[in-house]
LONU-291089 format. One record per residue (C-alpha): x, y, z; residue number from 1. Coordinates in pm, whole numbers, always signed. Example, Ala and Ser with C-alpha at 12.3 -4.5 7.8 and 13.67 -1.06 7.14 Angstrom:
2
<X=+1230; Y=-450; Z=+780; k=1>
<X=+1367; Y=-106; Z=+714; k=2>
END
This chain:
313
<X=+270; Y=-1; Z=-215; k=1>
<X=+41; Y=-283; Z=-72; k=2>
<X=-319; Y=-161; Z=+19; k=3>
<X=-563; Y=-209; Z=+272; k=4>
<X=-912; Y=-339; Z=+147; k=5>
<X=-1186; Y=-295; Z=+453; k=6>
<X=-1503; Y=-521; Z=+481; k=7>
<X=-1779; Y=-387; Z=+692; k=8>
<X=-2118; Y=-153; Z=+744; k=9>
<X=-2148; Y=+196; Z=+726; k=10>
<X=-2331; Y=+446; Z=+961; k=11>
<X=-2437; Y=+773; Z=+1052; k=12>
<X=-2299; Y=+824; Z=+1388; k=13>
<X=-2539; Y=+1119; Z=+1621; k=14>
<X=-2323; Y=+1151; Z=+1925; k=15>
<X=-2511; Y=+1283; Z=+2236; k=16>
<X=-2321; Y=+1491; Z=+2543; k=17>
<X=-2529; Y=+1568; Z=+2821; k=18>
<X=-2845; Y=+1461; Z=+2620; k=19>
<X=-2758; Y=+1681; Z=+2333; k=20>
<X=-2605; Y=+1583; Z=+1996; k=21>
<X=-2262; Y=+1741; Z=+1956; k=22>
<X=-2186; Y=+1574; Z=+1631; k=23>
<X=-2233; Y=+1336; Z=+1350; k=24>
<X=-2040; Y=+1213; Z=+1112; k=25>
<X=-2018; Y=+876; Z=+890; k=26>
<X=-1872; Y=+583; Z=+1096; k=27>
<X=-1894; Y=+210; Z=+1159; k=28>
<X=-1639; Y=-33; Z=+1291; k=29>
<X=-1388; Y=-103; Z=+1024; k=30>
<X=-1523; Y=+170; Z=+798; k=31>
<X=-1394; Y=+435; Z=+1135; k=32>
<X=-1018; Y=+252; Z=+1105; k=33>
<X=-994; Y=+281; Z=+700; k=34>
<X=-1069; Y=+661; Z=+750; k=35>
<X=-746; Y=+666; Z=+935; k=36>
<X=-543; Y=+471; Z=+670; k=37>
<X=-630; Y=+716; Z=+448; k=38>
<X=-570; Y=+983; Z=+639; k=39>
<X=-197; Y=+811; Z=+749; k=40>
<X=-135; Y=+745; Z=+372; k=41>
<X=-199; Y=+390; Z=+319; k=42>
<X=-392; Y=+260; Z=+13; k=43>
<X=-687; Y=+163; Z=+117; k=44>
<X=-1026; Y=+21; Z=-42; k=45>
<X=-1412; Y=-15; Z=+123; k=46>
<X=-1671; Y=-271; Z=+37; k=47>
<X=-1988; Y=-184; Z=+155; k=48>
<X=-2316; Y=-53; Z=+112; k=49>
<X=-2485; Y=+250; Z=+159; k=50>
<X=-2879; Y=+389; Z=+166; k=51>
<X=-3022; Y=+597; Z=-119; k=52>
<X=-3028; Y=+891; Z=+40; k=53>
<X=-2845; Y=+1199; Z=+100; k=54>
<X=-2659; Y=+1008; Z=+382; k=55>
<X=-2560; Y=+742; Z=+123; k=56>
<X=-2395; Y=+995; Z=-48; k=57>
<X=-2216; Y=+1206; Z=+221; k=58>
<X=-2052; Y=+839; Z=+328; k=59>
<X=-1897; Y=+751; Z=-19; k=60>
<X=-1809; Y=+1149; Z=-44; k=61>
<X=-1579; Y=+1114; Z=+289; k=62>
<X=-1427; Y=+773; Z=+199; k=63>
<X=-1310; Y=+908; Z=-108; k=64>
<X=-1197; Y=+1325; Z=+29; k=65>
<X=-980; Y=+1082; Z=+289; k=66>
<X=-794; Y=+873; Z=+34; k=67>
<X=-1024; Y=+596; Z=+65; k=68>
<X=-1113; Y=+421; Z=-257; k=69>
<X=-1505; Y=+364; Z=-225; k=70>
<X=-1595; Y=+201; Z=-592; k=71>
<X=-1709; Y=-109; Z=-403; k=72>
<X=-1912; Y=+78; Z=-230; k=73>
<X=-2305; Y=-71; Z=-381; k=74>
<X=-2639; Y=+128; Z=-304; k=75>
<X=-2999; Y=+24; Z=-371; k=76>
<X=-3291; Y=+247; Z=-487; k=77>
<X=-3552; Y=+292; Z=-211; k=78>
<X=-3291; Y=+249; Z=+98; k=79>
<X=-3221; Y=+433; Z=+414; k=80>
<X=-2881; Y=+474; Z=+524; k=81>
<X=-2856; Y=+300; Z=+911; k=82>
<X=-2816; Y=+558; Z=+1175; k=83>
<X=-2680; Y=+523; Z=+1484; k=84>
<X=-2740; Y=+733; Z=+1787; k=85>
<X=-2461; Y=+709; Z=+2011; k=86>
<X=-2482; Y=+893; Z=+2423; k=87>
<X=-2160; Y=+913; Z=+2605; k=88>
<X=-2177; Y=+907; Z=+2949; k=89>
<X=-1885; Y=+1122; Z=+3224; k=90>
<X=-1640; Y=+894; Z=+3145; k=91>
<X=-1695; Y=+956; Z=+2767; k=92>
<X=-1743; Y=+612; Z=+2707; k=93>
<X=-2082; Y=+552; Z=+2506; k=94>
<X=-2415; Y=+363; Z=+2495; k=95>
<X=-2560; Y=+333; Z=+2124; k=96>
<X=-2932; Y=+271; Z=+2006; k=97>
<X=-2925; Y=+179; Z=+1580; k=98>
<X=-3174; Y=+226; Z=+1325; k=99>
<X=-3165; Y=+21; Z=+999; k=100>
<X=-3403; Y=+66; Z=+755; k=101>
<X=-3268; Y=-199; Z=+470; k=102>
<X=-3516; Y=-413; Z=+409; k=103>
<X=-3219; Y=-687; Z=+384; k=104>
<X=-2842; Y=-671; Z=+316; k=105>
<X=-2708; Y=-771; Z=-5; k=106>
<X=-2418; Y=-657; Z=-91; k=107>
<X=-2362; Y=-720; Z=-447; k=108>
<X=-2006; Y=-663; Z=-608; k=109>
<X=-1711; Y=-735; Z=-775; k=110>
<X=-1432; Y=-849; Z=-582; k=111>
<X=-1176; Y=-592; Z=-570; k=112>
<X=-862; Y=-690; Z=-730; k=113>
<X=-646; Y=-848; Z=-399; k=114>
<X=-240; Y=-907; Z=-457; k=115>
<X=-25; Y=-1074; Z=-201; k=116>
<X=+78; Y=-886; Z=+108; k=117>
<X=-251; Y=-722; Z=+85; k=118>
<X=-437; Y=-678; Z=+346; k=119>
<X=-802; Y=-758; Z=+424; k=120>
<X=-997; Y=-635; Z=+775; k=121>
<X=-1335; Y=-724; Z=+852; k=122>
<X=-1507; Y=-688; Z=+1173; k=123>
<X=-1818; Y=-683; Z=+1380; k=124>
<X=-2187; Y=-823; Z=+1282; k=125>
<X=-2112; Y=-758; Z=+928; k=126>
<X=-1820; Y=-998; Z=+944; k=127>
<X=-2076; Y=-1290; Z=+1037; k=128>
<X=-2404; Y=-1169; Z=+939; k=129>
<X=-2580; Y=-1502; Z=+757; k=130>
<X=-2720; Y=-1324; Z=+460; k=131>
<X=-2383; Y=-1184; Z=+334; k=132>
<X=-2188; Y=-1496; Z=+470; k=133>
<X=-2141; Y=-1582; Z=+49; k=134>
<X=-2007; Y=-1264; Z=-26; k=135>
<X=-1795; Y=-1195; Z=+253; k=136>
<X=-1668; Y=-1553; Z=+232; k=137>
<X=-1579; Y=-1517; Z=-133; k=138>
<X=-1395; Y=-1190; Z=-33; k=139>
<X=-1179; Y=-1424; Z=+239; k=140>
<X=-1153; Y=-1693; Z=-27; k=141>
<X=-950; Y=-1471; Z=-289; k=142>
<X=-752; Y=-1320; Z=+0; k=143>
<X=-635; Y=-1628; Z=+77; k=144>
<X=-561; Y=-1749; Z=-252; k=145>
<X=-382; Y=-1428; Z=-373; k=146>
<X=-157; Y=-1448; Z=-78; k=147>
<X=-296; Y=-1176; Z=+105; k=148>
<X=-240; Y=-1106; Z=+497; k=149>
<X=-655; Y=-1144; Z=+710; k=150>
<X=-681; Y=-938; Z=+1003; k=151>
<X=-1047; Y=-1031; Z=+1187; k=152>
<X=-1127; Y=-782; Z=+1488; k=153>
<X=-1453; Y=-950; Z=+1667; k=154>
<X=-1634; Y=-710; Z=+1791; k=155>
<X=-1949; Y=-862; Z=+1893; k=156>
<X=-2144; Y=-669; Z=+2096; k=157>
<X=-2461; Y=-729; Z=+2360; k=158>
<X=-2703; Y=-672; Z=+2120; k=159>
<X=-2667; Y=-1015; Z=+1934; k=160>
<X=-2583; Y=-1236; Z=+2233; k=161>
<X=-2921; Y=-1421; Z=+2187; k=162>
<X=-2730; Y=-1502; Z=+1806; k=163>
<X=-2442; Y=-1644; Z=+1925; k=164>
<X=-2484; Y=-1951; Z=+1873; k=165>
<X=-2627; Y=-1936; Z=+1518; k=166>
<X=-2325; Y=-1710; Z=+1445; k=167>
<X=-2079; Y=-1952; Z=+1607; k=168>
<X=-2029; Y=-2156; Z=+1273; k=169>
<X=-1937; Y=-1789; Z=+1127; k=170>
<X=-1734; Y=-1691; Z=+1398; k=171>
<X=-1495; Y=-1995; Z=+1416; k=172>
<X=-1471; Y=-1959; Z=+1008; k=173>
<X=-1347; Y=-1601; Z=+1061; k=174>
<X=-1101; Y=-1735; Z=+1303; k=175>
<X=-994; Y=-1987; Z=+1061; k=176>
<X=-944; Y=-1764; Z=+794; k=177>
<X=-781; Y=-1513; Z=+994; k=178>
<X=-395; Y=-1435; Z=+1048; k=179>
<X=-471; Y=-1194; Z=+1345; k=180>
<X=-718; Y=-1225; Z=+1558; k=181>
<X=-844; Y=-905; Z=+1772; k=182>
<X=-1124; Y=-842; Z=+2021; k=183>
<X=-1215; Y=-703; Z=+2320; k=184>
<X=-1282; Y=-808; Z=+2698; k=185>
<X=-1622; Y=-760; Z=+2582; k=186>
<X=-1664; Y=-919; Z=+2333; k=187>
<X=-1541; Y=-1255; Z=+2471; k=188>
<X=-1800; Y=-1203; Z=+2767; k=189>
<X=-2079; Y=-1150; Z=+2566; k=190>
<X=-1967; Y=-1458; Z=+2371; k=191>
<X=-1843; Y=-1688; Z=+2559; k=192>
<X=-1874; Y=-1561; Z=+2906; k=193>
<X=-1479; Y=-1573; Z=+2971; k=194>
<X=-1302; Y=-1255; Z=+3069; k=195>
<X=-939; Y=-1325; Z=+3107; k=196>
<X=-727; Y=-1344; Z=+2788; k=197>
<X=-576; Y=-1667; Z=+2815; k=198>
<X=-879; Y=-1893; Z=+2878; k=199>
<X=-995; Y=-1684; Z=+2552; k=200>
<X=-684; Y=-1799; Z=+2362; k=201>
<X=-678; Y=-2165; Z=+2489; k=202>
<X=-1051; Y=-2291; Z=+2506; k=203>
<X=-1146; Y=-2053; Z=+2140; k=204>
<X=-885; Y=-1945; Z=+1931; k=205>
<X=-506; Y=-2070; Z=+1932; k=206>
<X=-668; Y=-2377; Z=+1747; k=207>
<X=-759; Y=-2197; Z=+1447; k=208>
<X=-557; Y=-1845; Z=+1486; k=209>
<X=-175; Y=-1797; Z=+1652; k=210>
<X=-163; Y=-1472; Z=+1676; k=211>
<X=-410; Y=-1292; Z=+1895; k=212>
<X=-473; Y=-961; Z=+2075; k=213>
<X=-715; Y=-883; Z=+2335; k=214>
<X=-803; Y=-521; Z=+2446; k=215>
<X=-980; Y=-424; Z=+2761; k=216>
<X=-1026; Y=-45; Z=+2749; k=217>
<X=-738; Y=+146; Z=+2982; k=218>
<X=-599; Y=-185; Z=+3117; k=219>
<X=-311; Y=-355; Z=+2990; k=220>
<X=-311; Y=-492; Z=+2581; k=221>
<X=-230; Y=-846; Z=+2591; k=222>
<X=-68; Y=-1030; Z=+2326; k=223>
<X=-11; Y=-1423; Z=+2255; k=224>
<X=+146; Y=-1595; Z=+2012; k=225>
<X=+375; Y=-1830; Z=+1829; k=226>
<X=+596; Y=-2039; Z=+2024; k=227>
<X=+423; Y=-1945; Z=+2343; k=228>
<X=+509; Y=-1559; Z=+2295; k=229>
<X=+297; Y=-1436; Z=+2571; k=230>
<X=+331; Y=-1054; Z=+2600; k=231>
<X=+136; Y=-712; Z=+2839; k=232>
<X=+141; Y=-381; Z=+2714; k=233>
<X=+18; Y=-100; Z=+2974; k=234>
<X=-203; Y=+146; Z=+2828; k=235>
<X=-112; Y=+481; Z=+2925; k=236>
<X=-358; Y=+760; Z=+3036; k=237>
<X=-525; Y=+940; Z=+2803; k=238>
<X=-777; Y=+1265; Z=+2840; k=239>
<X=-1072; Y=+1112; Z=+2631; k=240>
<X=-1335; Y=+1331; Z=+2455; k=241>
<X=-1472; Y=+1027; Z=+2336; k=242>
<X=-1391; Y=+634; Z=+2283; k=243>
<X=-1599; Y=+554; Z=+2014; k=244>
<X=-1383; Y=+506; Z=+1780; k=245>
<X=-1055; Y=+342; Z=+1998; k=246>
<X=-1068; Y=-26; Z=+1917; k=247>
<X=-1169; Y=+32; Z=+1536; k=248>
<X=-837; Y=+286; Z=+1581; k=249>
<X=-617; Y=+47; Z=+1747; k=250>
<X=-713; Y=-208; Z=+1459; k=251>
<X=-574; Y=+130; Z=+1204; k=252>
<X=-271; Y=+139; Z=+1411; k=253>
<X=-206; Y=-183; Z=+1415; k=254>
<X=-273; Y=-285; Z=+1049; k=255>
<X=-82; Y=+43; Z=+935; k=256>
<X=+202; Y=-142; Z=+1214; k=257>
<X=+207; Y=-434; Z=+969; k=258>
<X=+249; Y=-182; Z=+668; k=259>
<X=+547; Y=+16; Z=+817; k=260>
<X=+719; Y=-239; Z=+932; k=261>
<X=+735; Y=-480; Z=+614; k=262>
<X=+561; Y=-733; Z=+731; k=263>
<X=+459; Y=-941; Z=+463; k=264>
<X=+234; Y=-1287; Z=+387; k=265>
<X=+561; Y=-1508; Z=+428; k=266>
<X=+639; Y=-1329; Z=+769; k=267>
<X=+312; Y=-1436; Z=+909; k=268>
<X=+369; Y=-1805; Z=+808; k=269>
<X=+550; Y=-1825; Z=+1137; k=270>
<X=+640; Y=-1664; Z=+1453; k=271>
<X=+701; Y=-1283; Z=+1439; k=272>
<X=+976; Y=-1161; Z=+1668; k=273>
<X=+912; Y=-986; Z=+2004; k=274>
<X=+1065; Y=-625; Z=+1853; k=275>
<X=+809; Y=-637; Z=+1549; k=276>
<X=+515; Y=-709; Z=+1772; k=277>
<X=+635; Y=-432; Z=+1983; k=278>
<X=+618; Y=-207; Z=+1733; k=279>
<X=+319; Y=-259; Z=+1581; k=280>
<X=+165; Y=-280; Z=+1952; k=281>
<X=+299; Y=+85; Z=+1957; k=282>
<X=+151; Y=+208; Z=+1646; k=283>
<X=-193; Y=+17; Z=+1735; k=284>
<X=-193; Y=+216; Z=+2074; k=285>
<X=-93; Y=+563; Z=+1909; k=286>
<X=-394; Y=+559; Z=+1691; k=287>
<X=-603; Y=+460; Z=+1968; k=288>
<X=-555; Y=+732; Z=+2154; k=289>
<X=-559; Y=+996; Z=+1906; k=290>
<X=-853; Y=+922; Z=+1793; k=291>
<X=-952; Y=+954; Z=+2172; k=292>
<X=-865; Y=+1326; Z=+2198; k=293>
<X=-1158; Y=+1420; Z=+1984; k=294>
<X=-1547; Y=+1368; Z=+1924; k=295>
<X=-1494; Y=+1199; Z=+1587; k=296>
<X=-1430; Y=+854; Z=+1486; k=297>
<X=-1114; Y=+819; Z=+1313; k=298>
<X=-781; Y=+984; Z=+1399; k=299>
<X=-720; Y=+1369; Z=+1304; k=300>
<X=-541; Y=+1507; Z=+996; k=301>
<X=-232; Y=+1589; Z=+1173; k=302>
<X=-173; Y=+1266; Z=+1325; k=303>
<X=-257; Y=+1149; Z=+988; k=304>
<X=-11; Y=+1384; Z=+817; k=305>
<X=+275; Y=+1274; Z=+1077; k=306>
<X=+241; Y=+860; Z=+992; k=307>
<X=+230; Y=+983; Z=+612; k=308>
<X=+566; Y=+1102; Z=+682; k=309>
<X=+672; Y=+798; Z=+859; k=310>
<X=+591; Y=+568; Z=+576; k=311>
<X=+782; Y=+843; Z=+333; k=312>
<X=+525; Y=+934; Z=+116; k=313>
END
């Protein structure tokens, strides 16, 4: 079976209710959905690093009890794992302060082996960060080359708006490279101060990208595409414990979407249909709200054990 090869940081995630911690538990954007492709049965690979330190260690120990394979997972004597102190408010919806103690990022590795139909998933500040920008590039380079399907979920947050336009160079590259495109009502505010999904699409991103989805928490998913395909998909209610993890879930969902459904490098040369976008929409939206229904990151076991069934393994 194809496999999933995530790009992004790693964190210790403290989450505070009612100004005490409740939990904590290894996360970070991309690094929260390829816990769930694990857990759902899909081969899946991190590239990372971690901190010298007992937190270091826990990380690479959960990636690999959930399936994950974590050999390009690098660590450097003398480092501190980044933590992250997350407080969720009444509507369960949080507010984060982050420690990082590296004194710089650097990533060093070997490419993992990529084949065609692959696919690769990067996200967030790591995605653009200028003193990995070789690495990751080289990482979207192969993927490209090999054939392999590039799924970029933005997820730029307030805290680097005064970077945005050193990033932007970055940013448009990751579009570029990119077969999907996802980010968040957020996002495109901090970035570009636009808040409606089709002046995102027109003025940033059908130029380089054709496929695009932009979330905006309980409202409506919207989707445009090929050909003009220009699609809403209402979020139902959910009973949230927490939303930490839902976009880096919905990106699971949808990438596991791709899997299930065949969808393969020569599919996303052109237009996919309405029904496949439908259902990978639906499995994007599952995740998401699974992972909802409890105080960790990723989605739970059972959920897990249910799409392992699905794909028949």
């Amino acid at each position: 079976m194809r496999k999933v090869i995530g790009i992004g940081e790693t964190v210790l995630d403290i989450i505070f209710k009612g100004g005490q911690p409740v939990s904590a538990v290894p996360g970070g954007s991309v690094f929260n959905g390829i816990i769930s492709l694990g857990r759902a049965g899909v081969p899946a690979a991190f590239v990372s690093e971690v901190g010298d330190d007992r937190i270091g260690r826990r990380t690479v120990s959960f990636l690999e009890e959930n399936g994950v394979d974590a050999a390009h997972v690098s660590s450097y004597r003398g480092t501190k794992s980044p933590i992250s102190l997350a407080f969720l408010n009444d509507s369960n919806d949080a507010e984060y302060i982050f420690y990082k103690d590296h004194p710089h990022d650097r990533l060093d590795y070997a490419t993992p082996e990529i084949e065609r139909d692959d696919i690769v998933v990067l996200g967030s500040y790591y995605a653009v960060n200028p003193v990995i920008r070789p690495q990751v590039a080289a990482i979207l380079n192969a993927a490209r080359d090999k054939g392999a399907i590039i799924y970029y979920d933005v997820n730029f947050r307030a805290a680097h708006a005064d970077e945005v336009m050193r990033l932007t160079p970055n940013i448009l590259e990751n579009f570029e490279y990119a077969d999907i495109v996802r980010g968040s009502r957020e996002d495109f505010n901090v970035m570009y101060r636009m808040d409606t999904p089709d002046k995102v699409y027109n003025s940033q991103v059908s130029f380089y990208c054709k496929k695009f989805v932009y979330t905006d928490g309980a409202d409506a998913v919207e989707l445009r595409g090929d050909g003009g395909l220009r699609k809403s998909y209402p979020v139902e209610p959910t009973a949230t414990v927490s939303t930490i993890g839902a976009g880096d879930n919905f990106n699971a969902g949808l990438v596991y979407g791709l899997v299930k459904y065949g969808v393969t490098r020569e599919m996303m040369d052109g237009p996919l249909g309405e029904d496949t976008w439908d259902n990978i929409i639906r499995c994007a939206m599952a995740f998401s709200a699974n992972c909802c229904k409890s105080i960790n990151n990723s989605i739970d076991k059972a959920f897990g054990e249910a799409m392992k069934e699905e794909l028949g393994k």
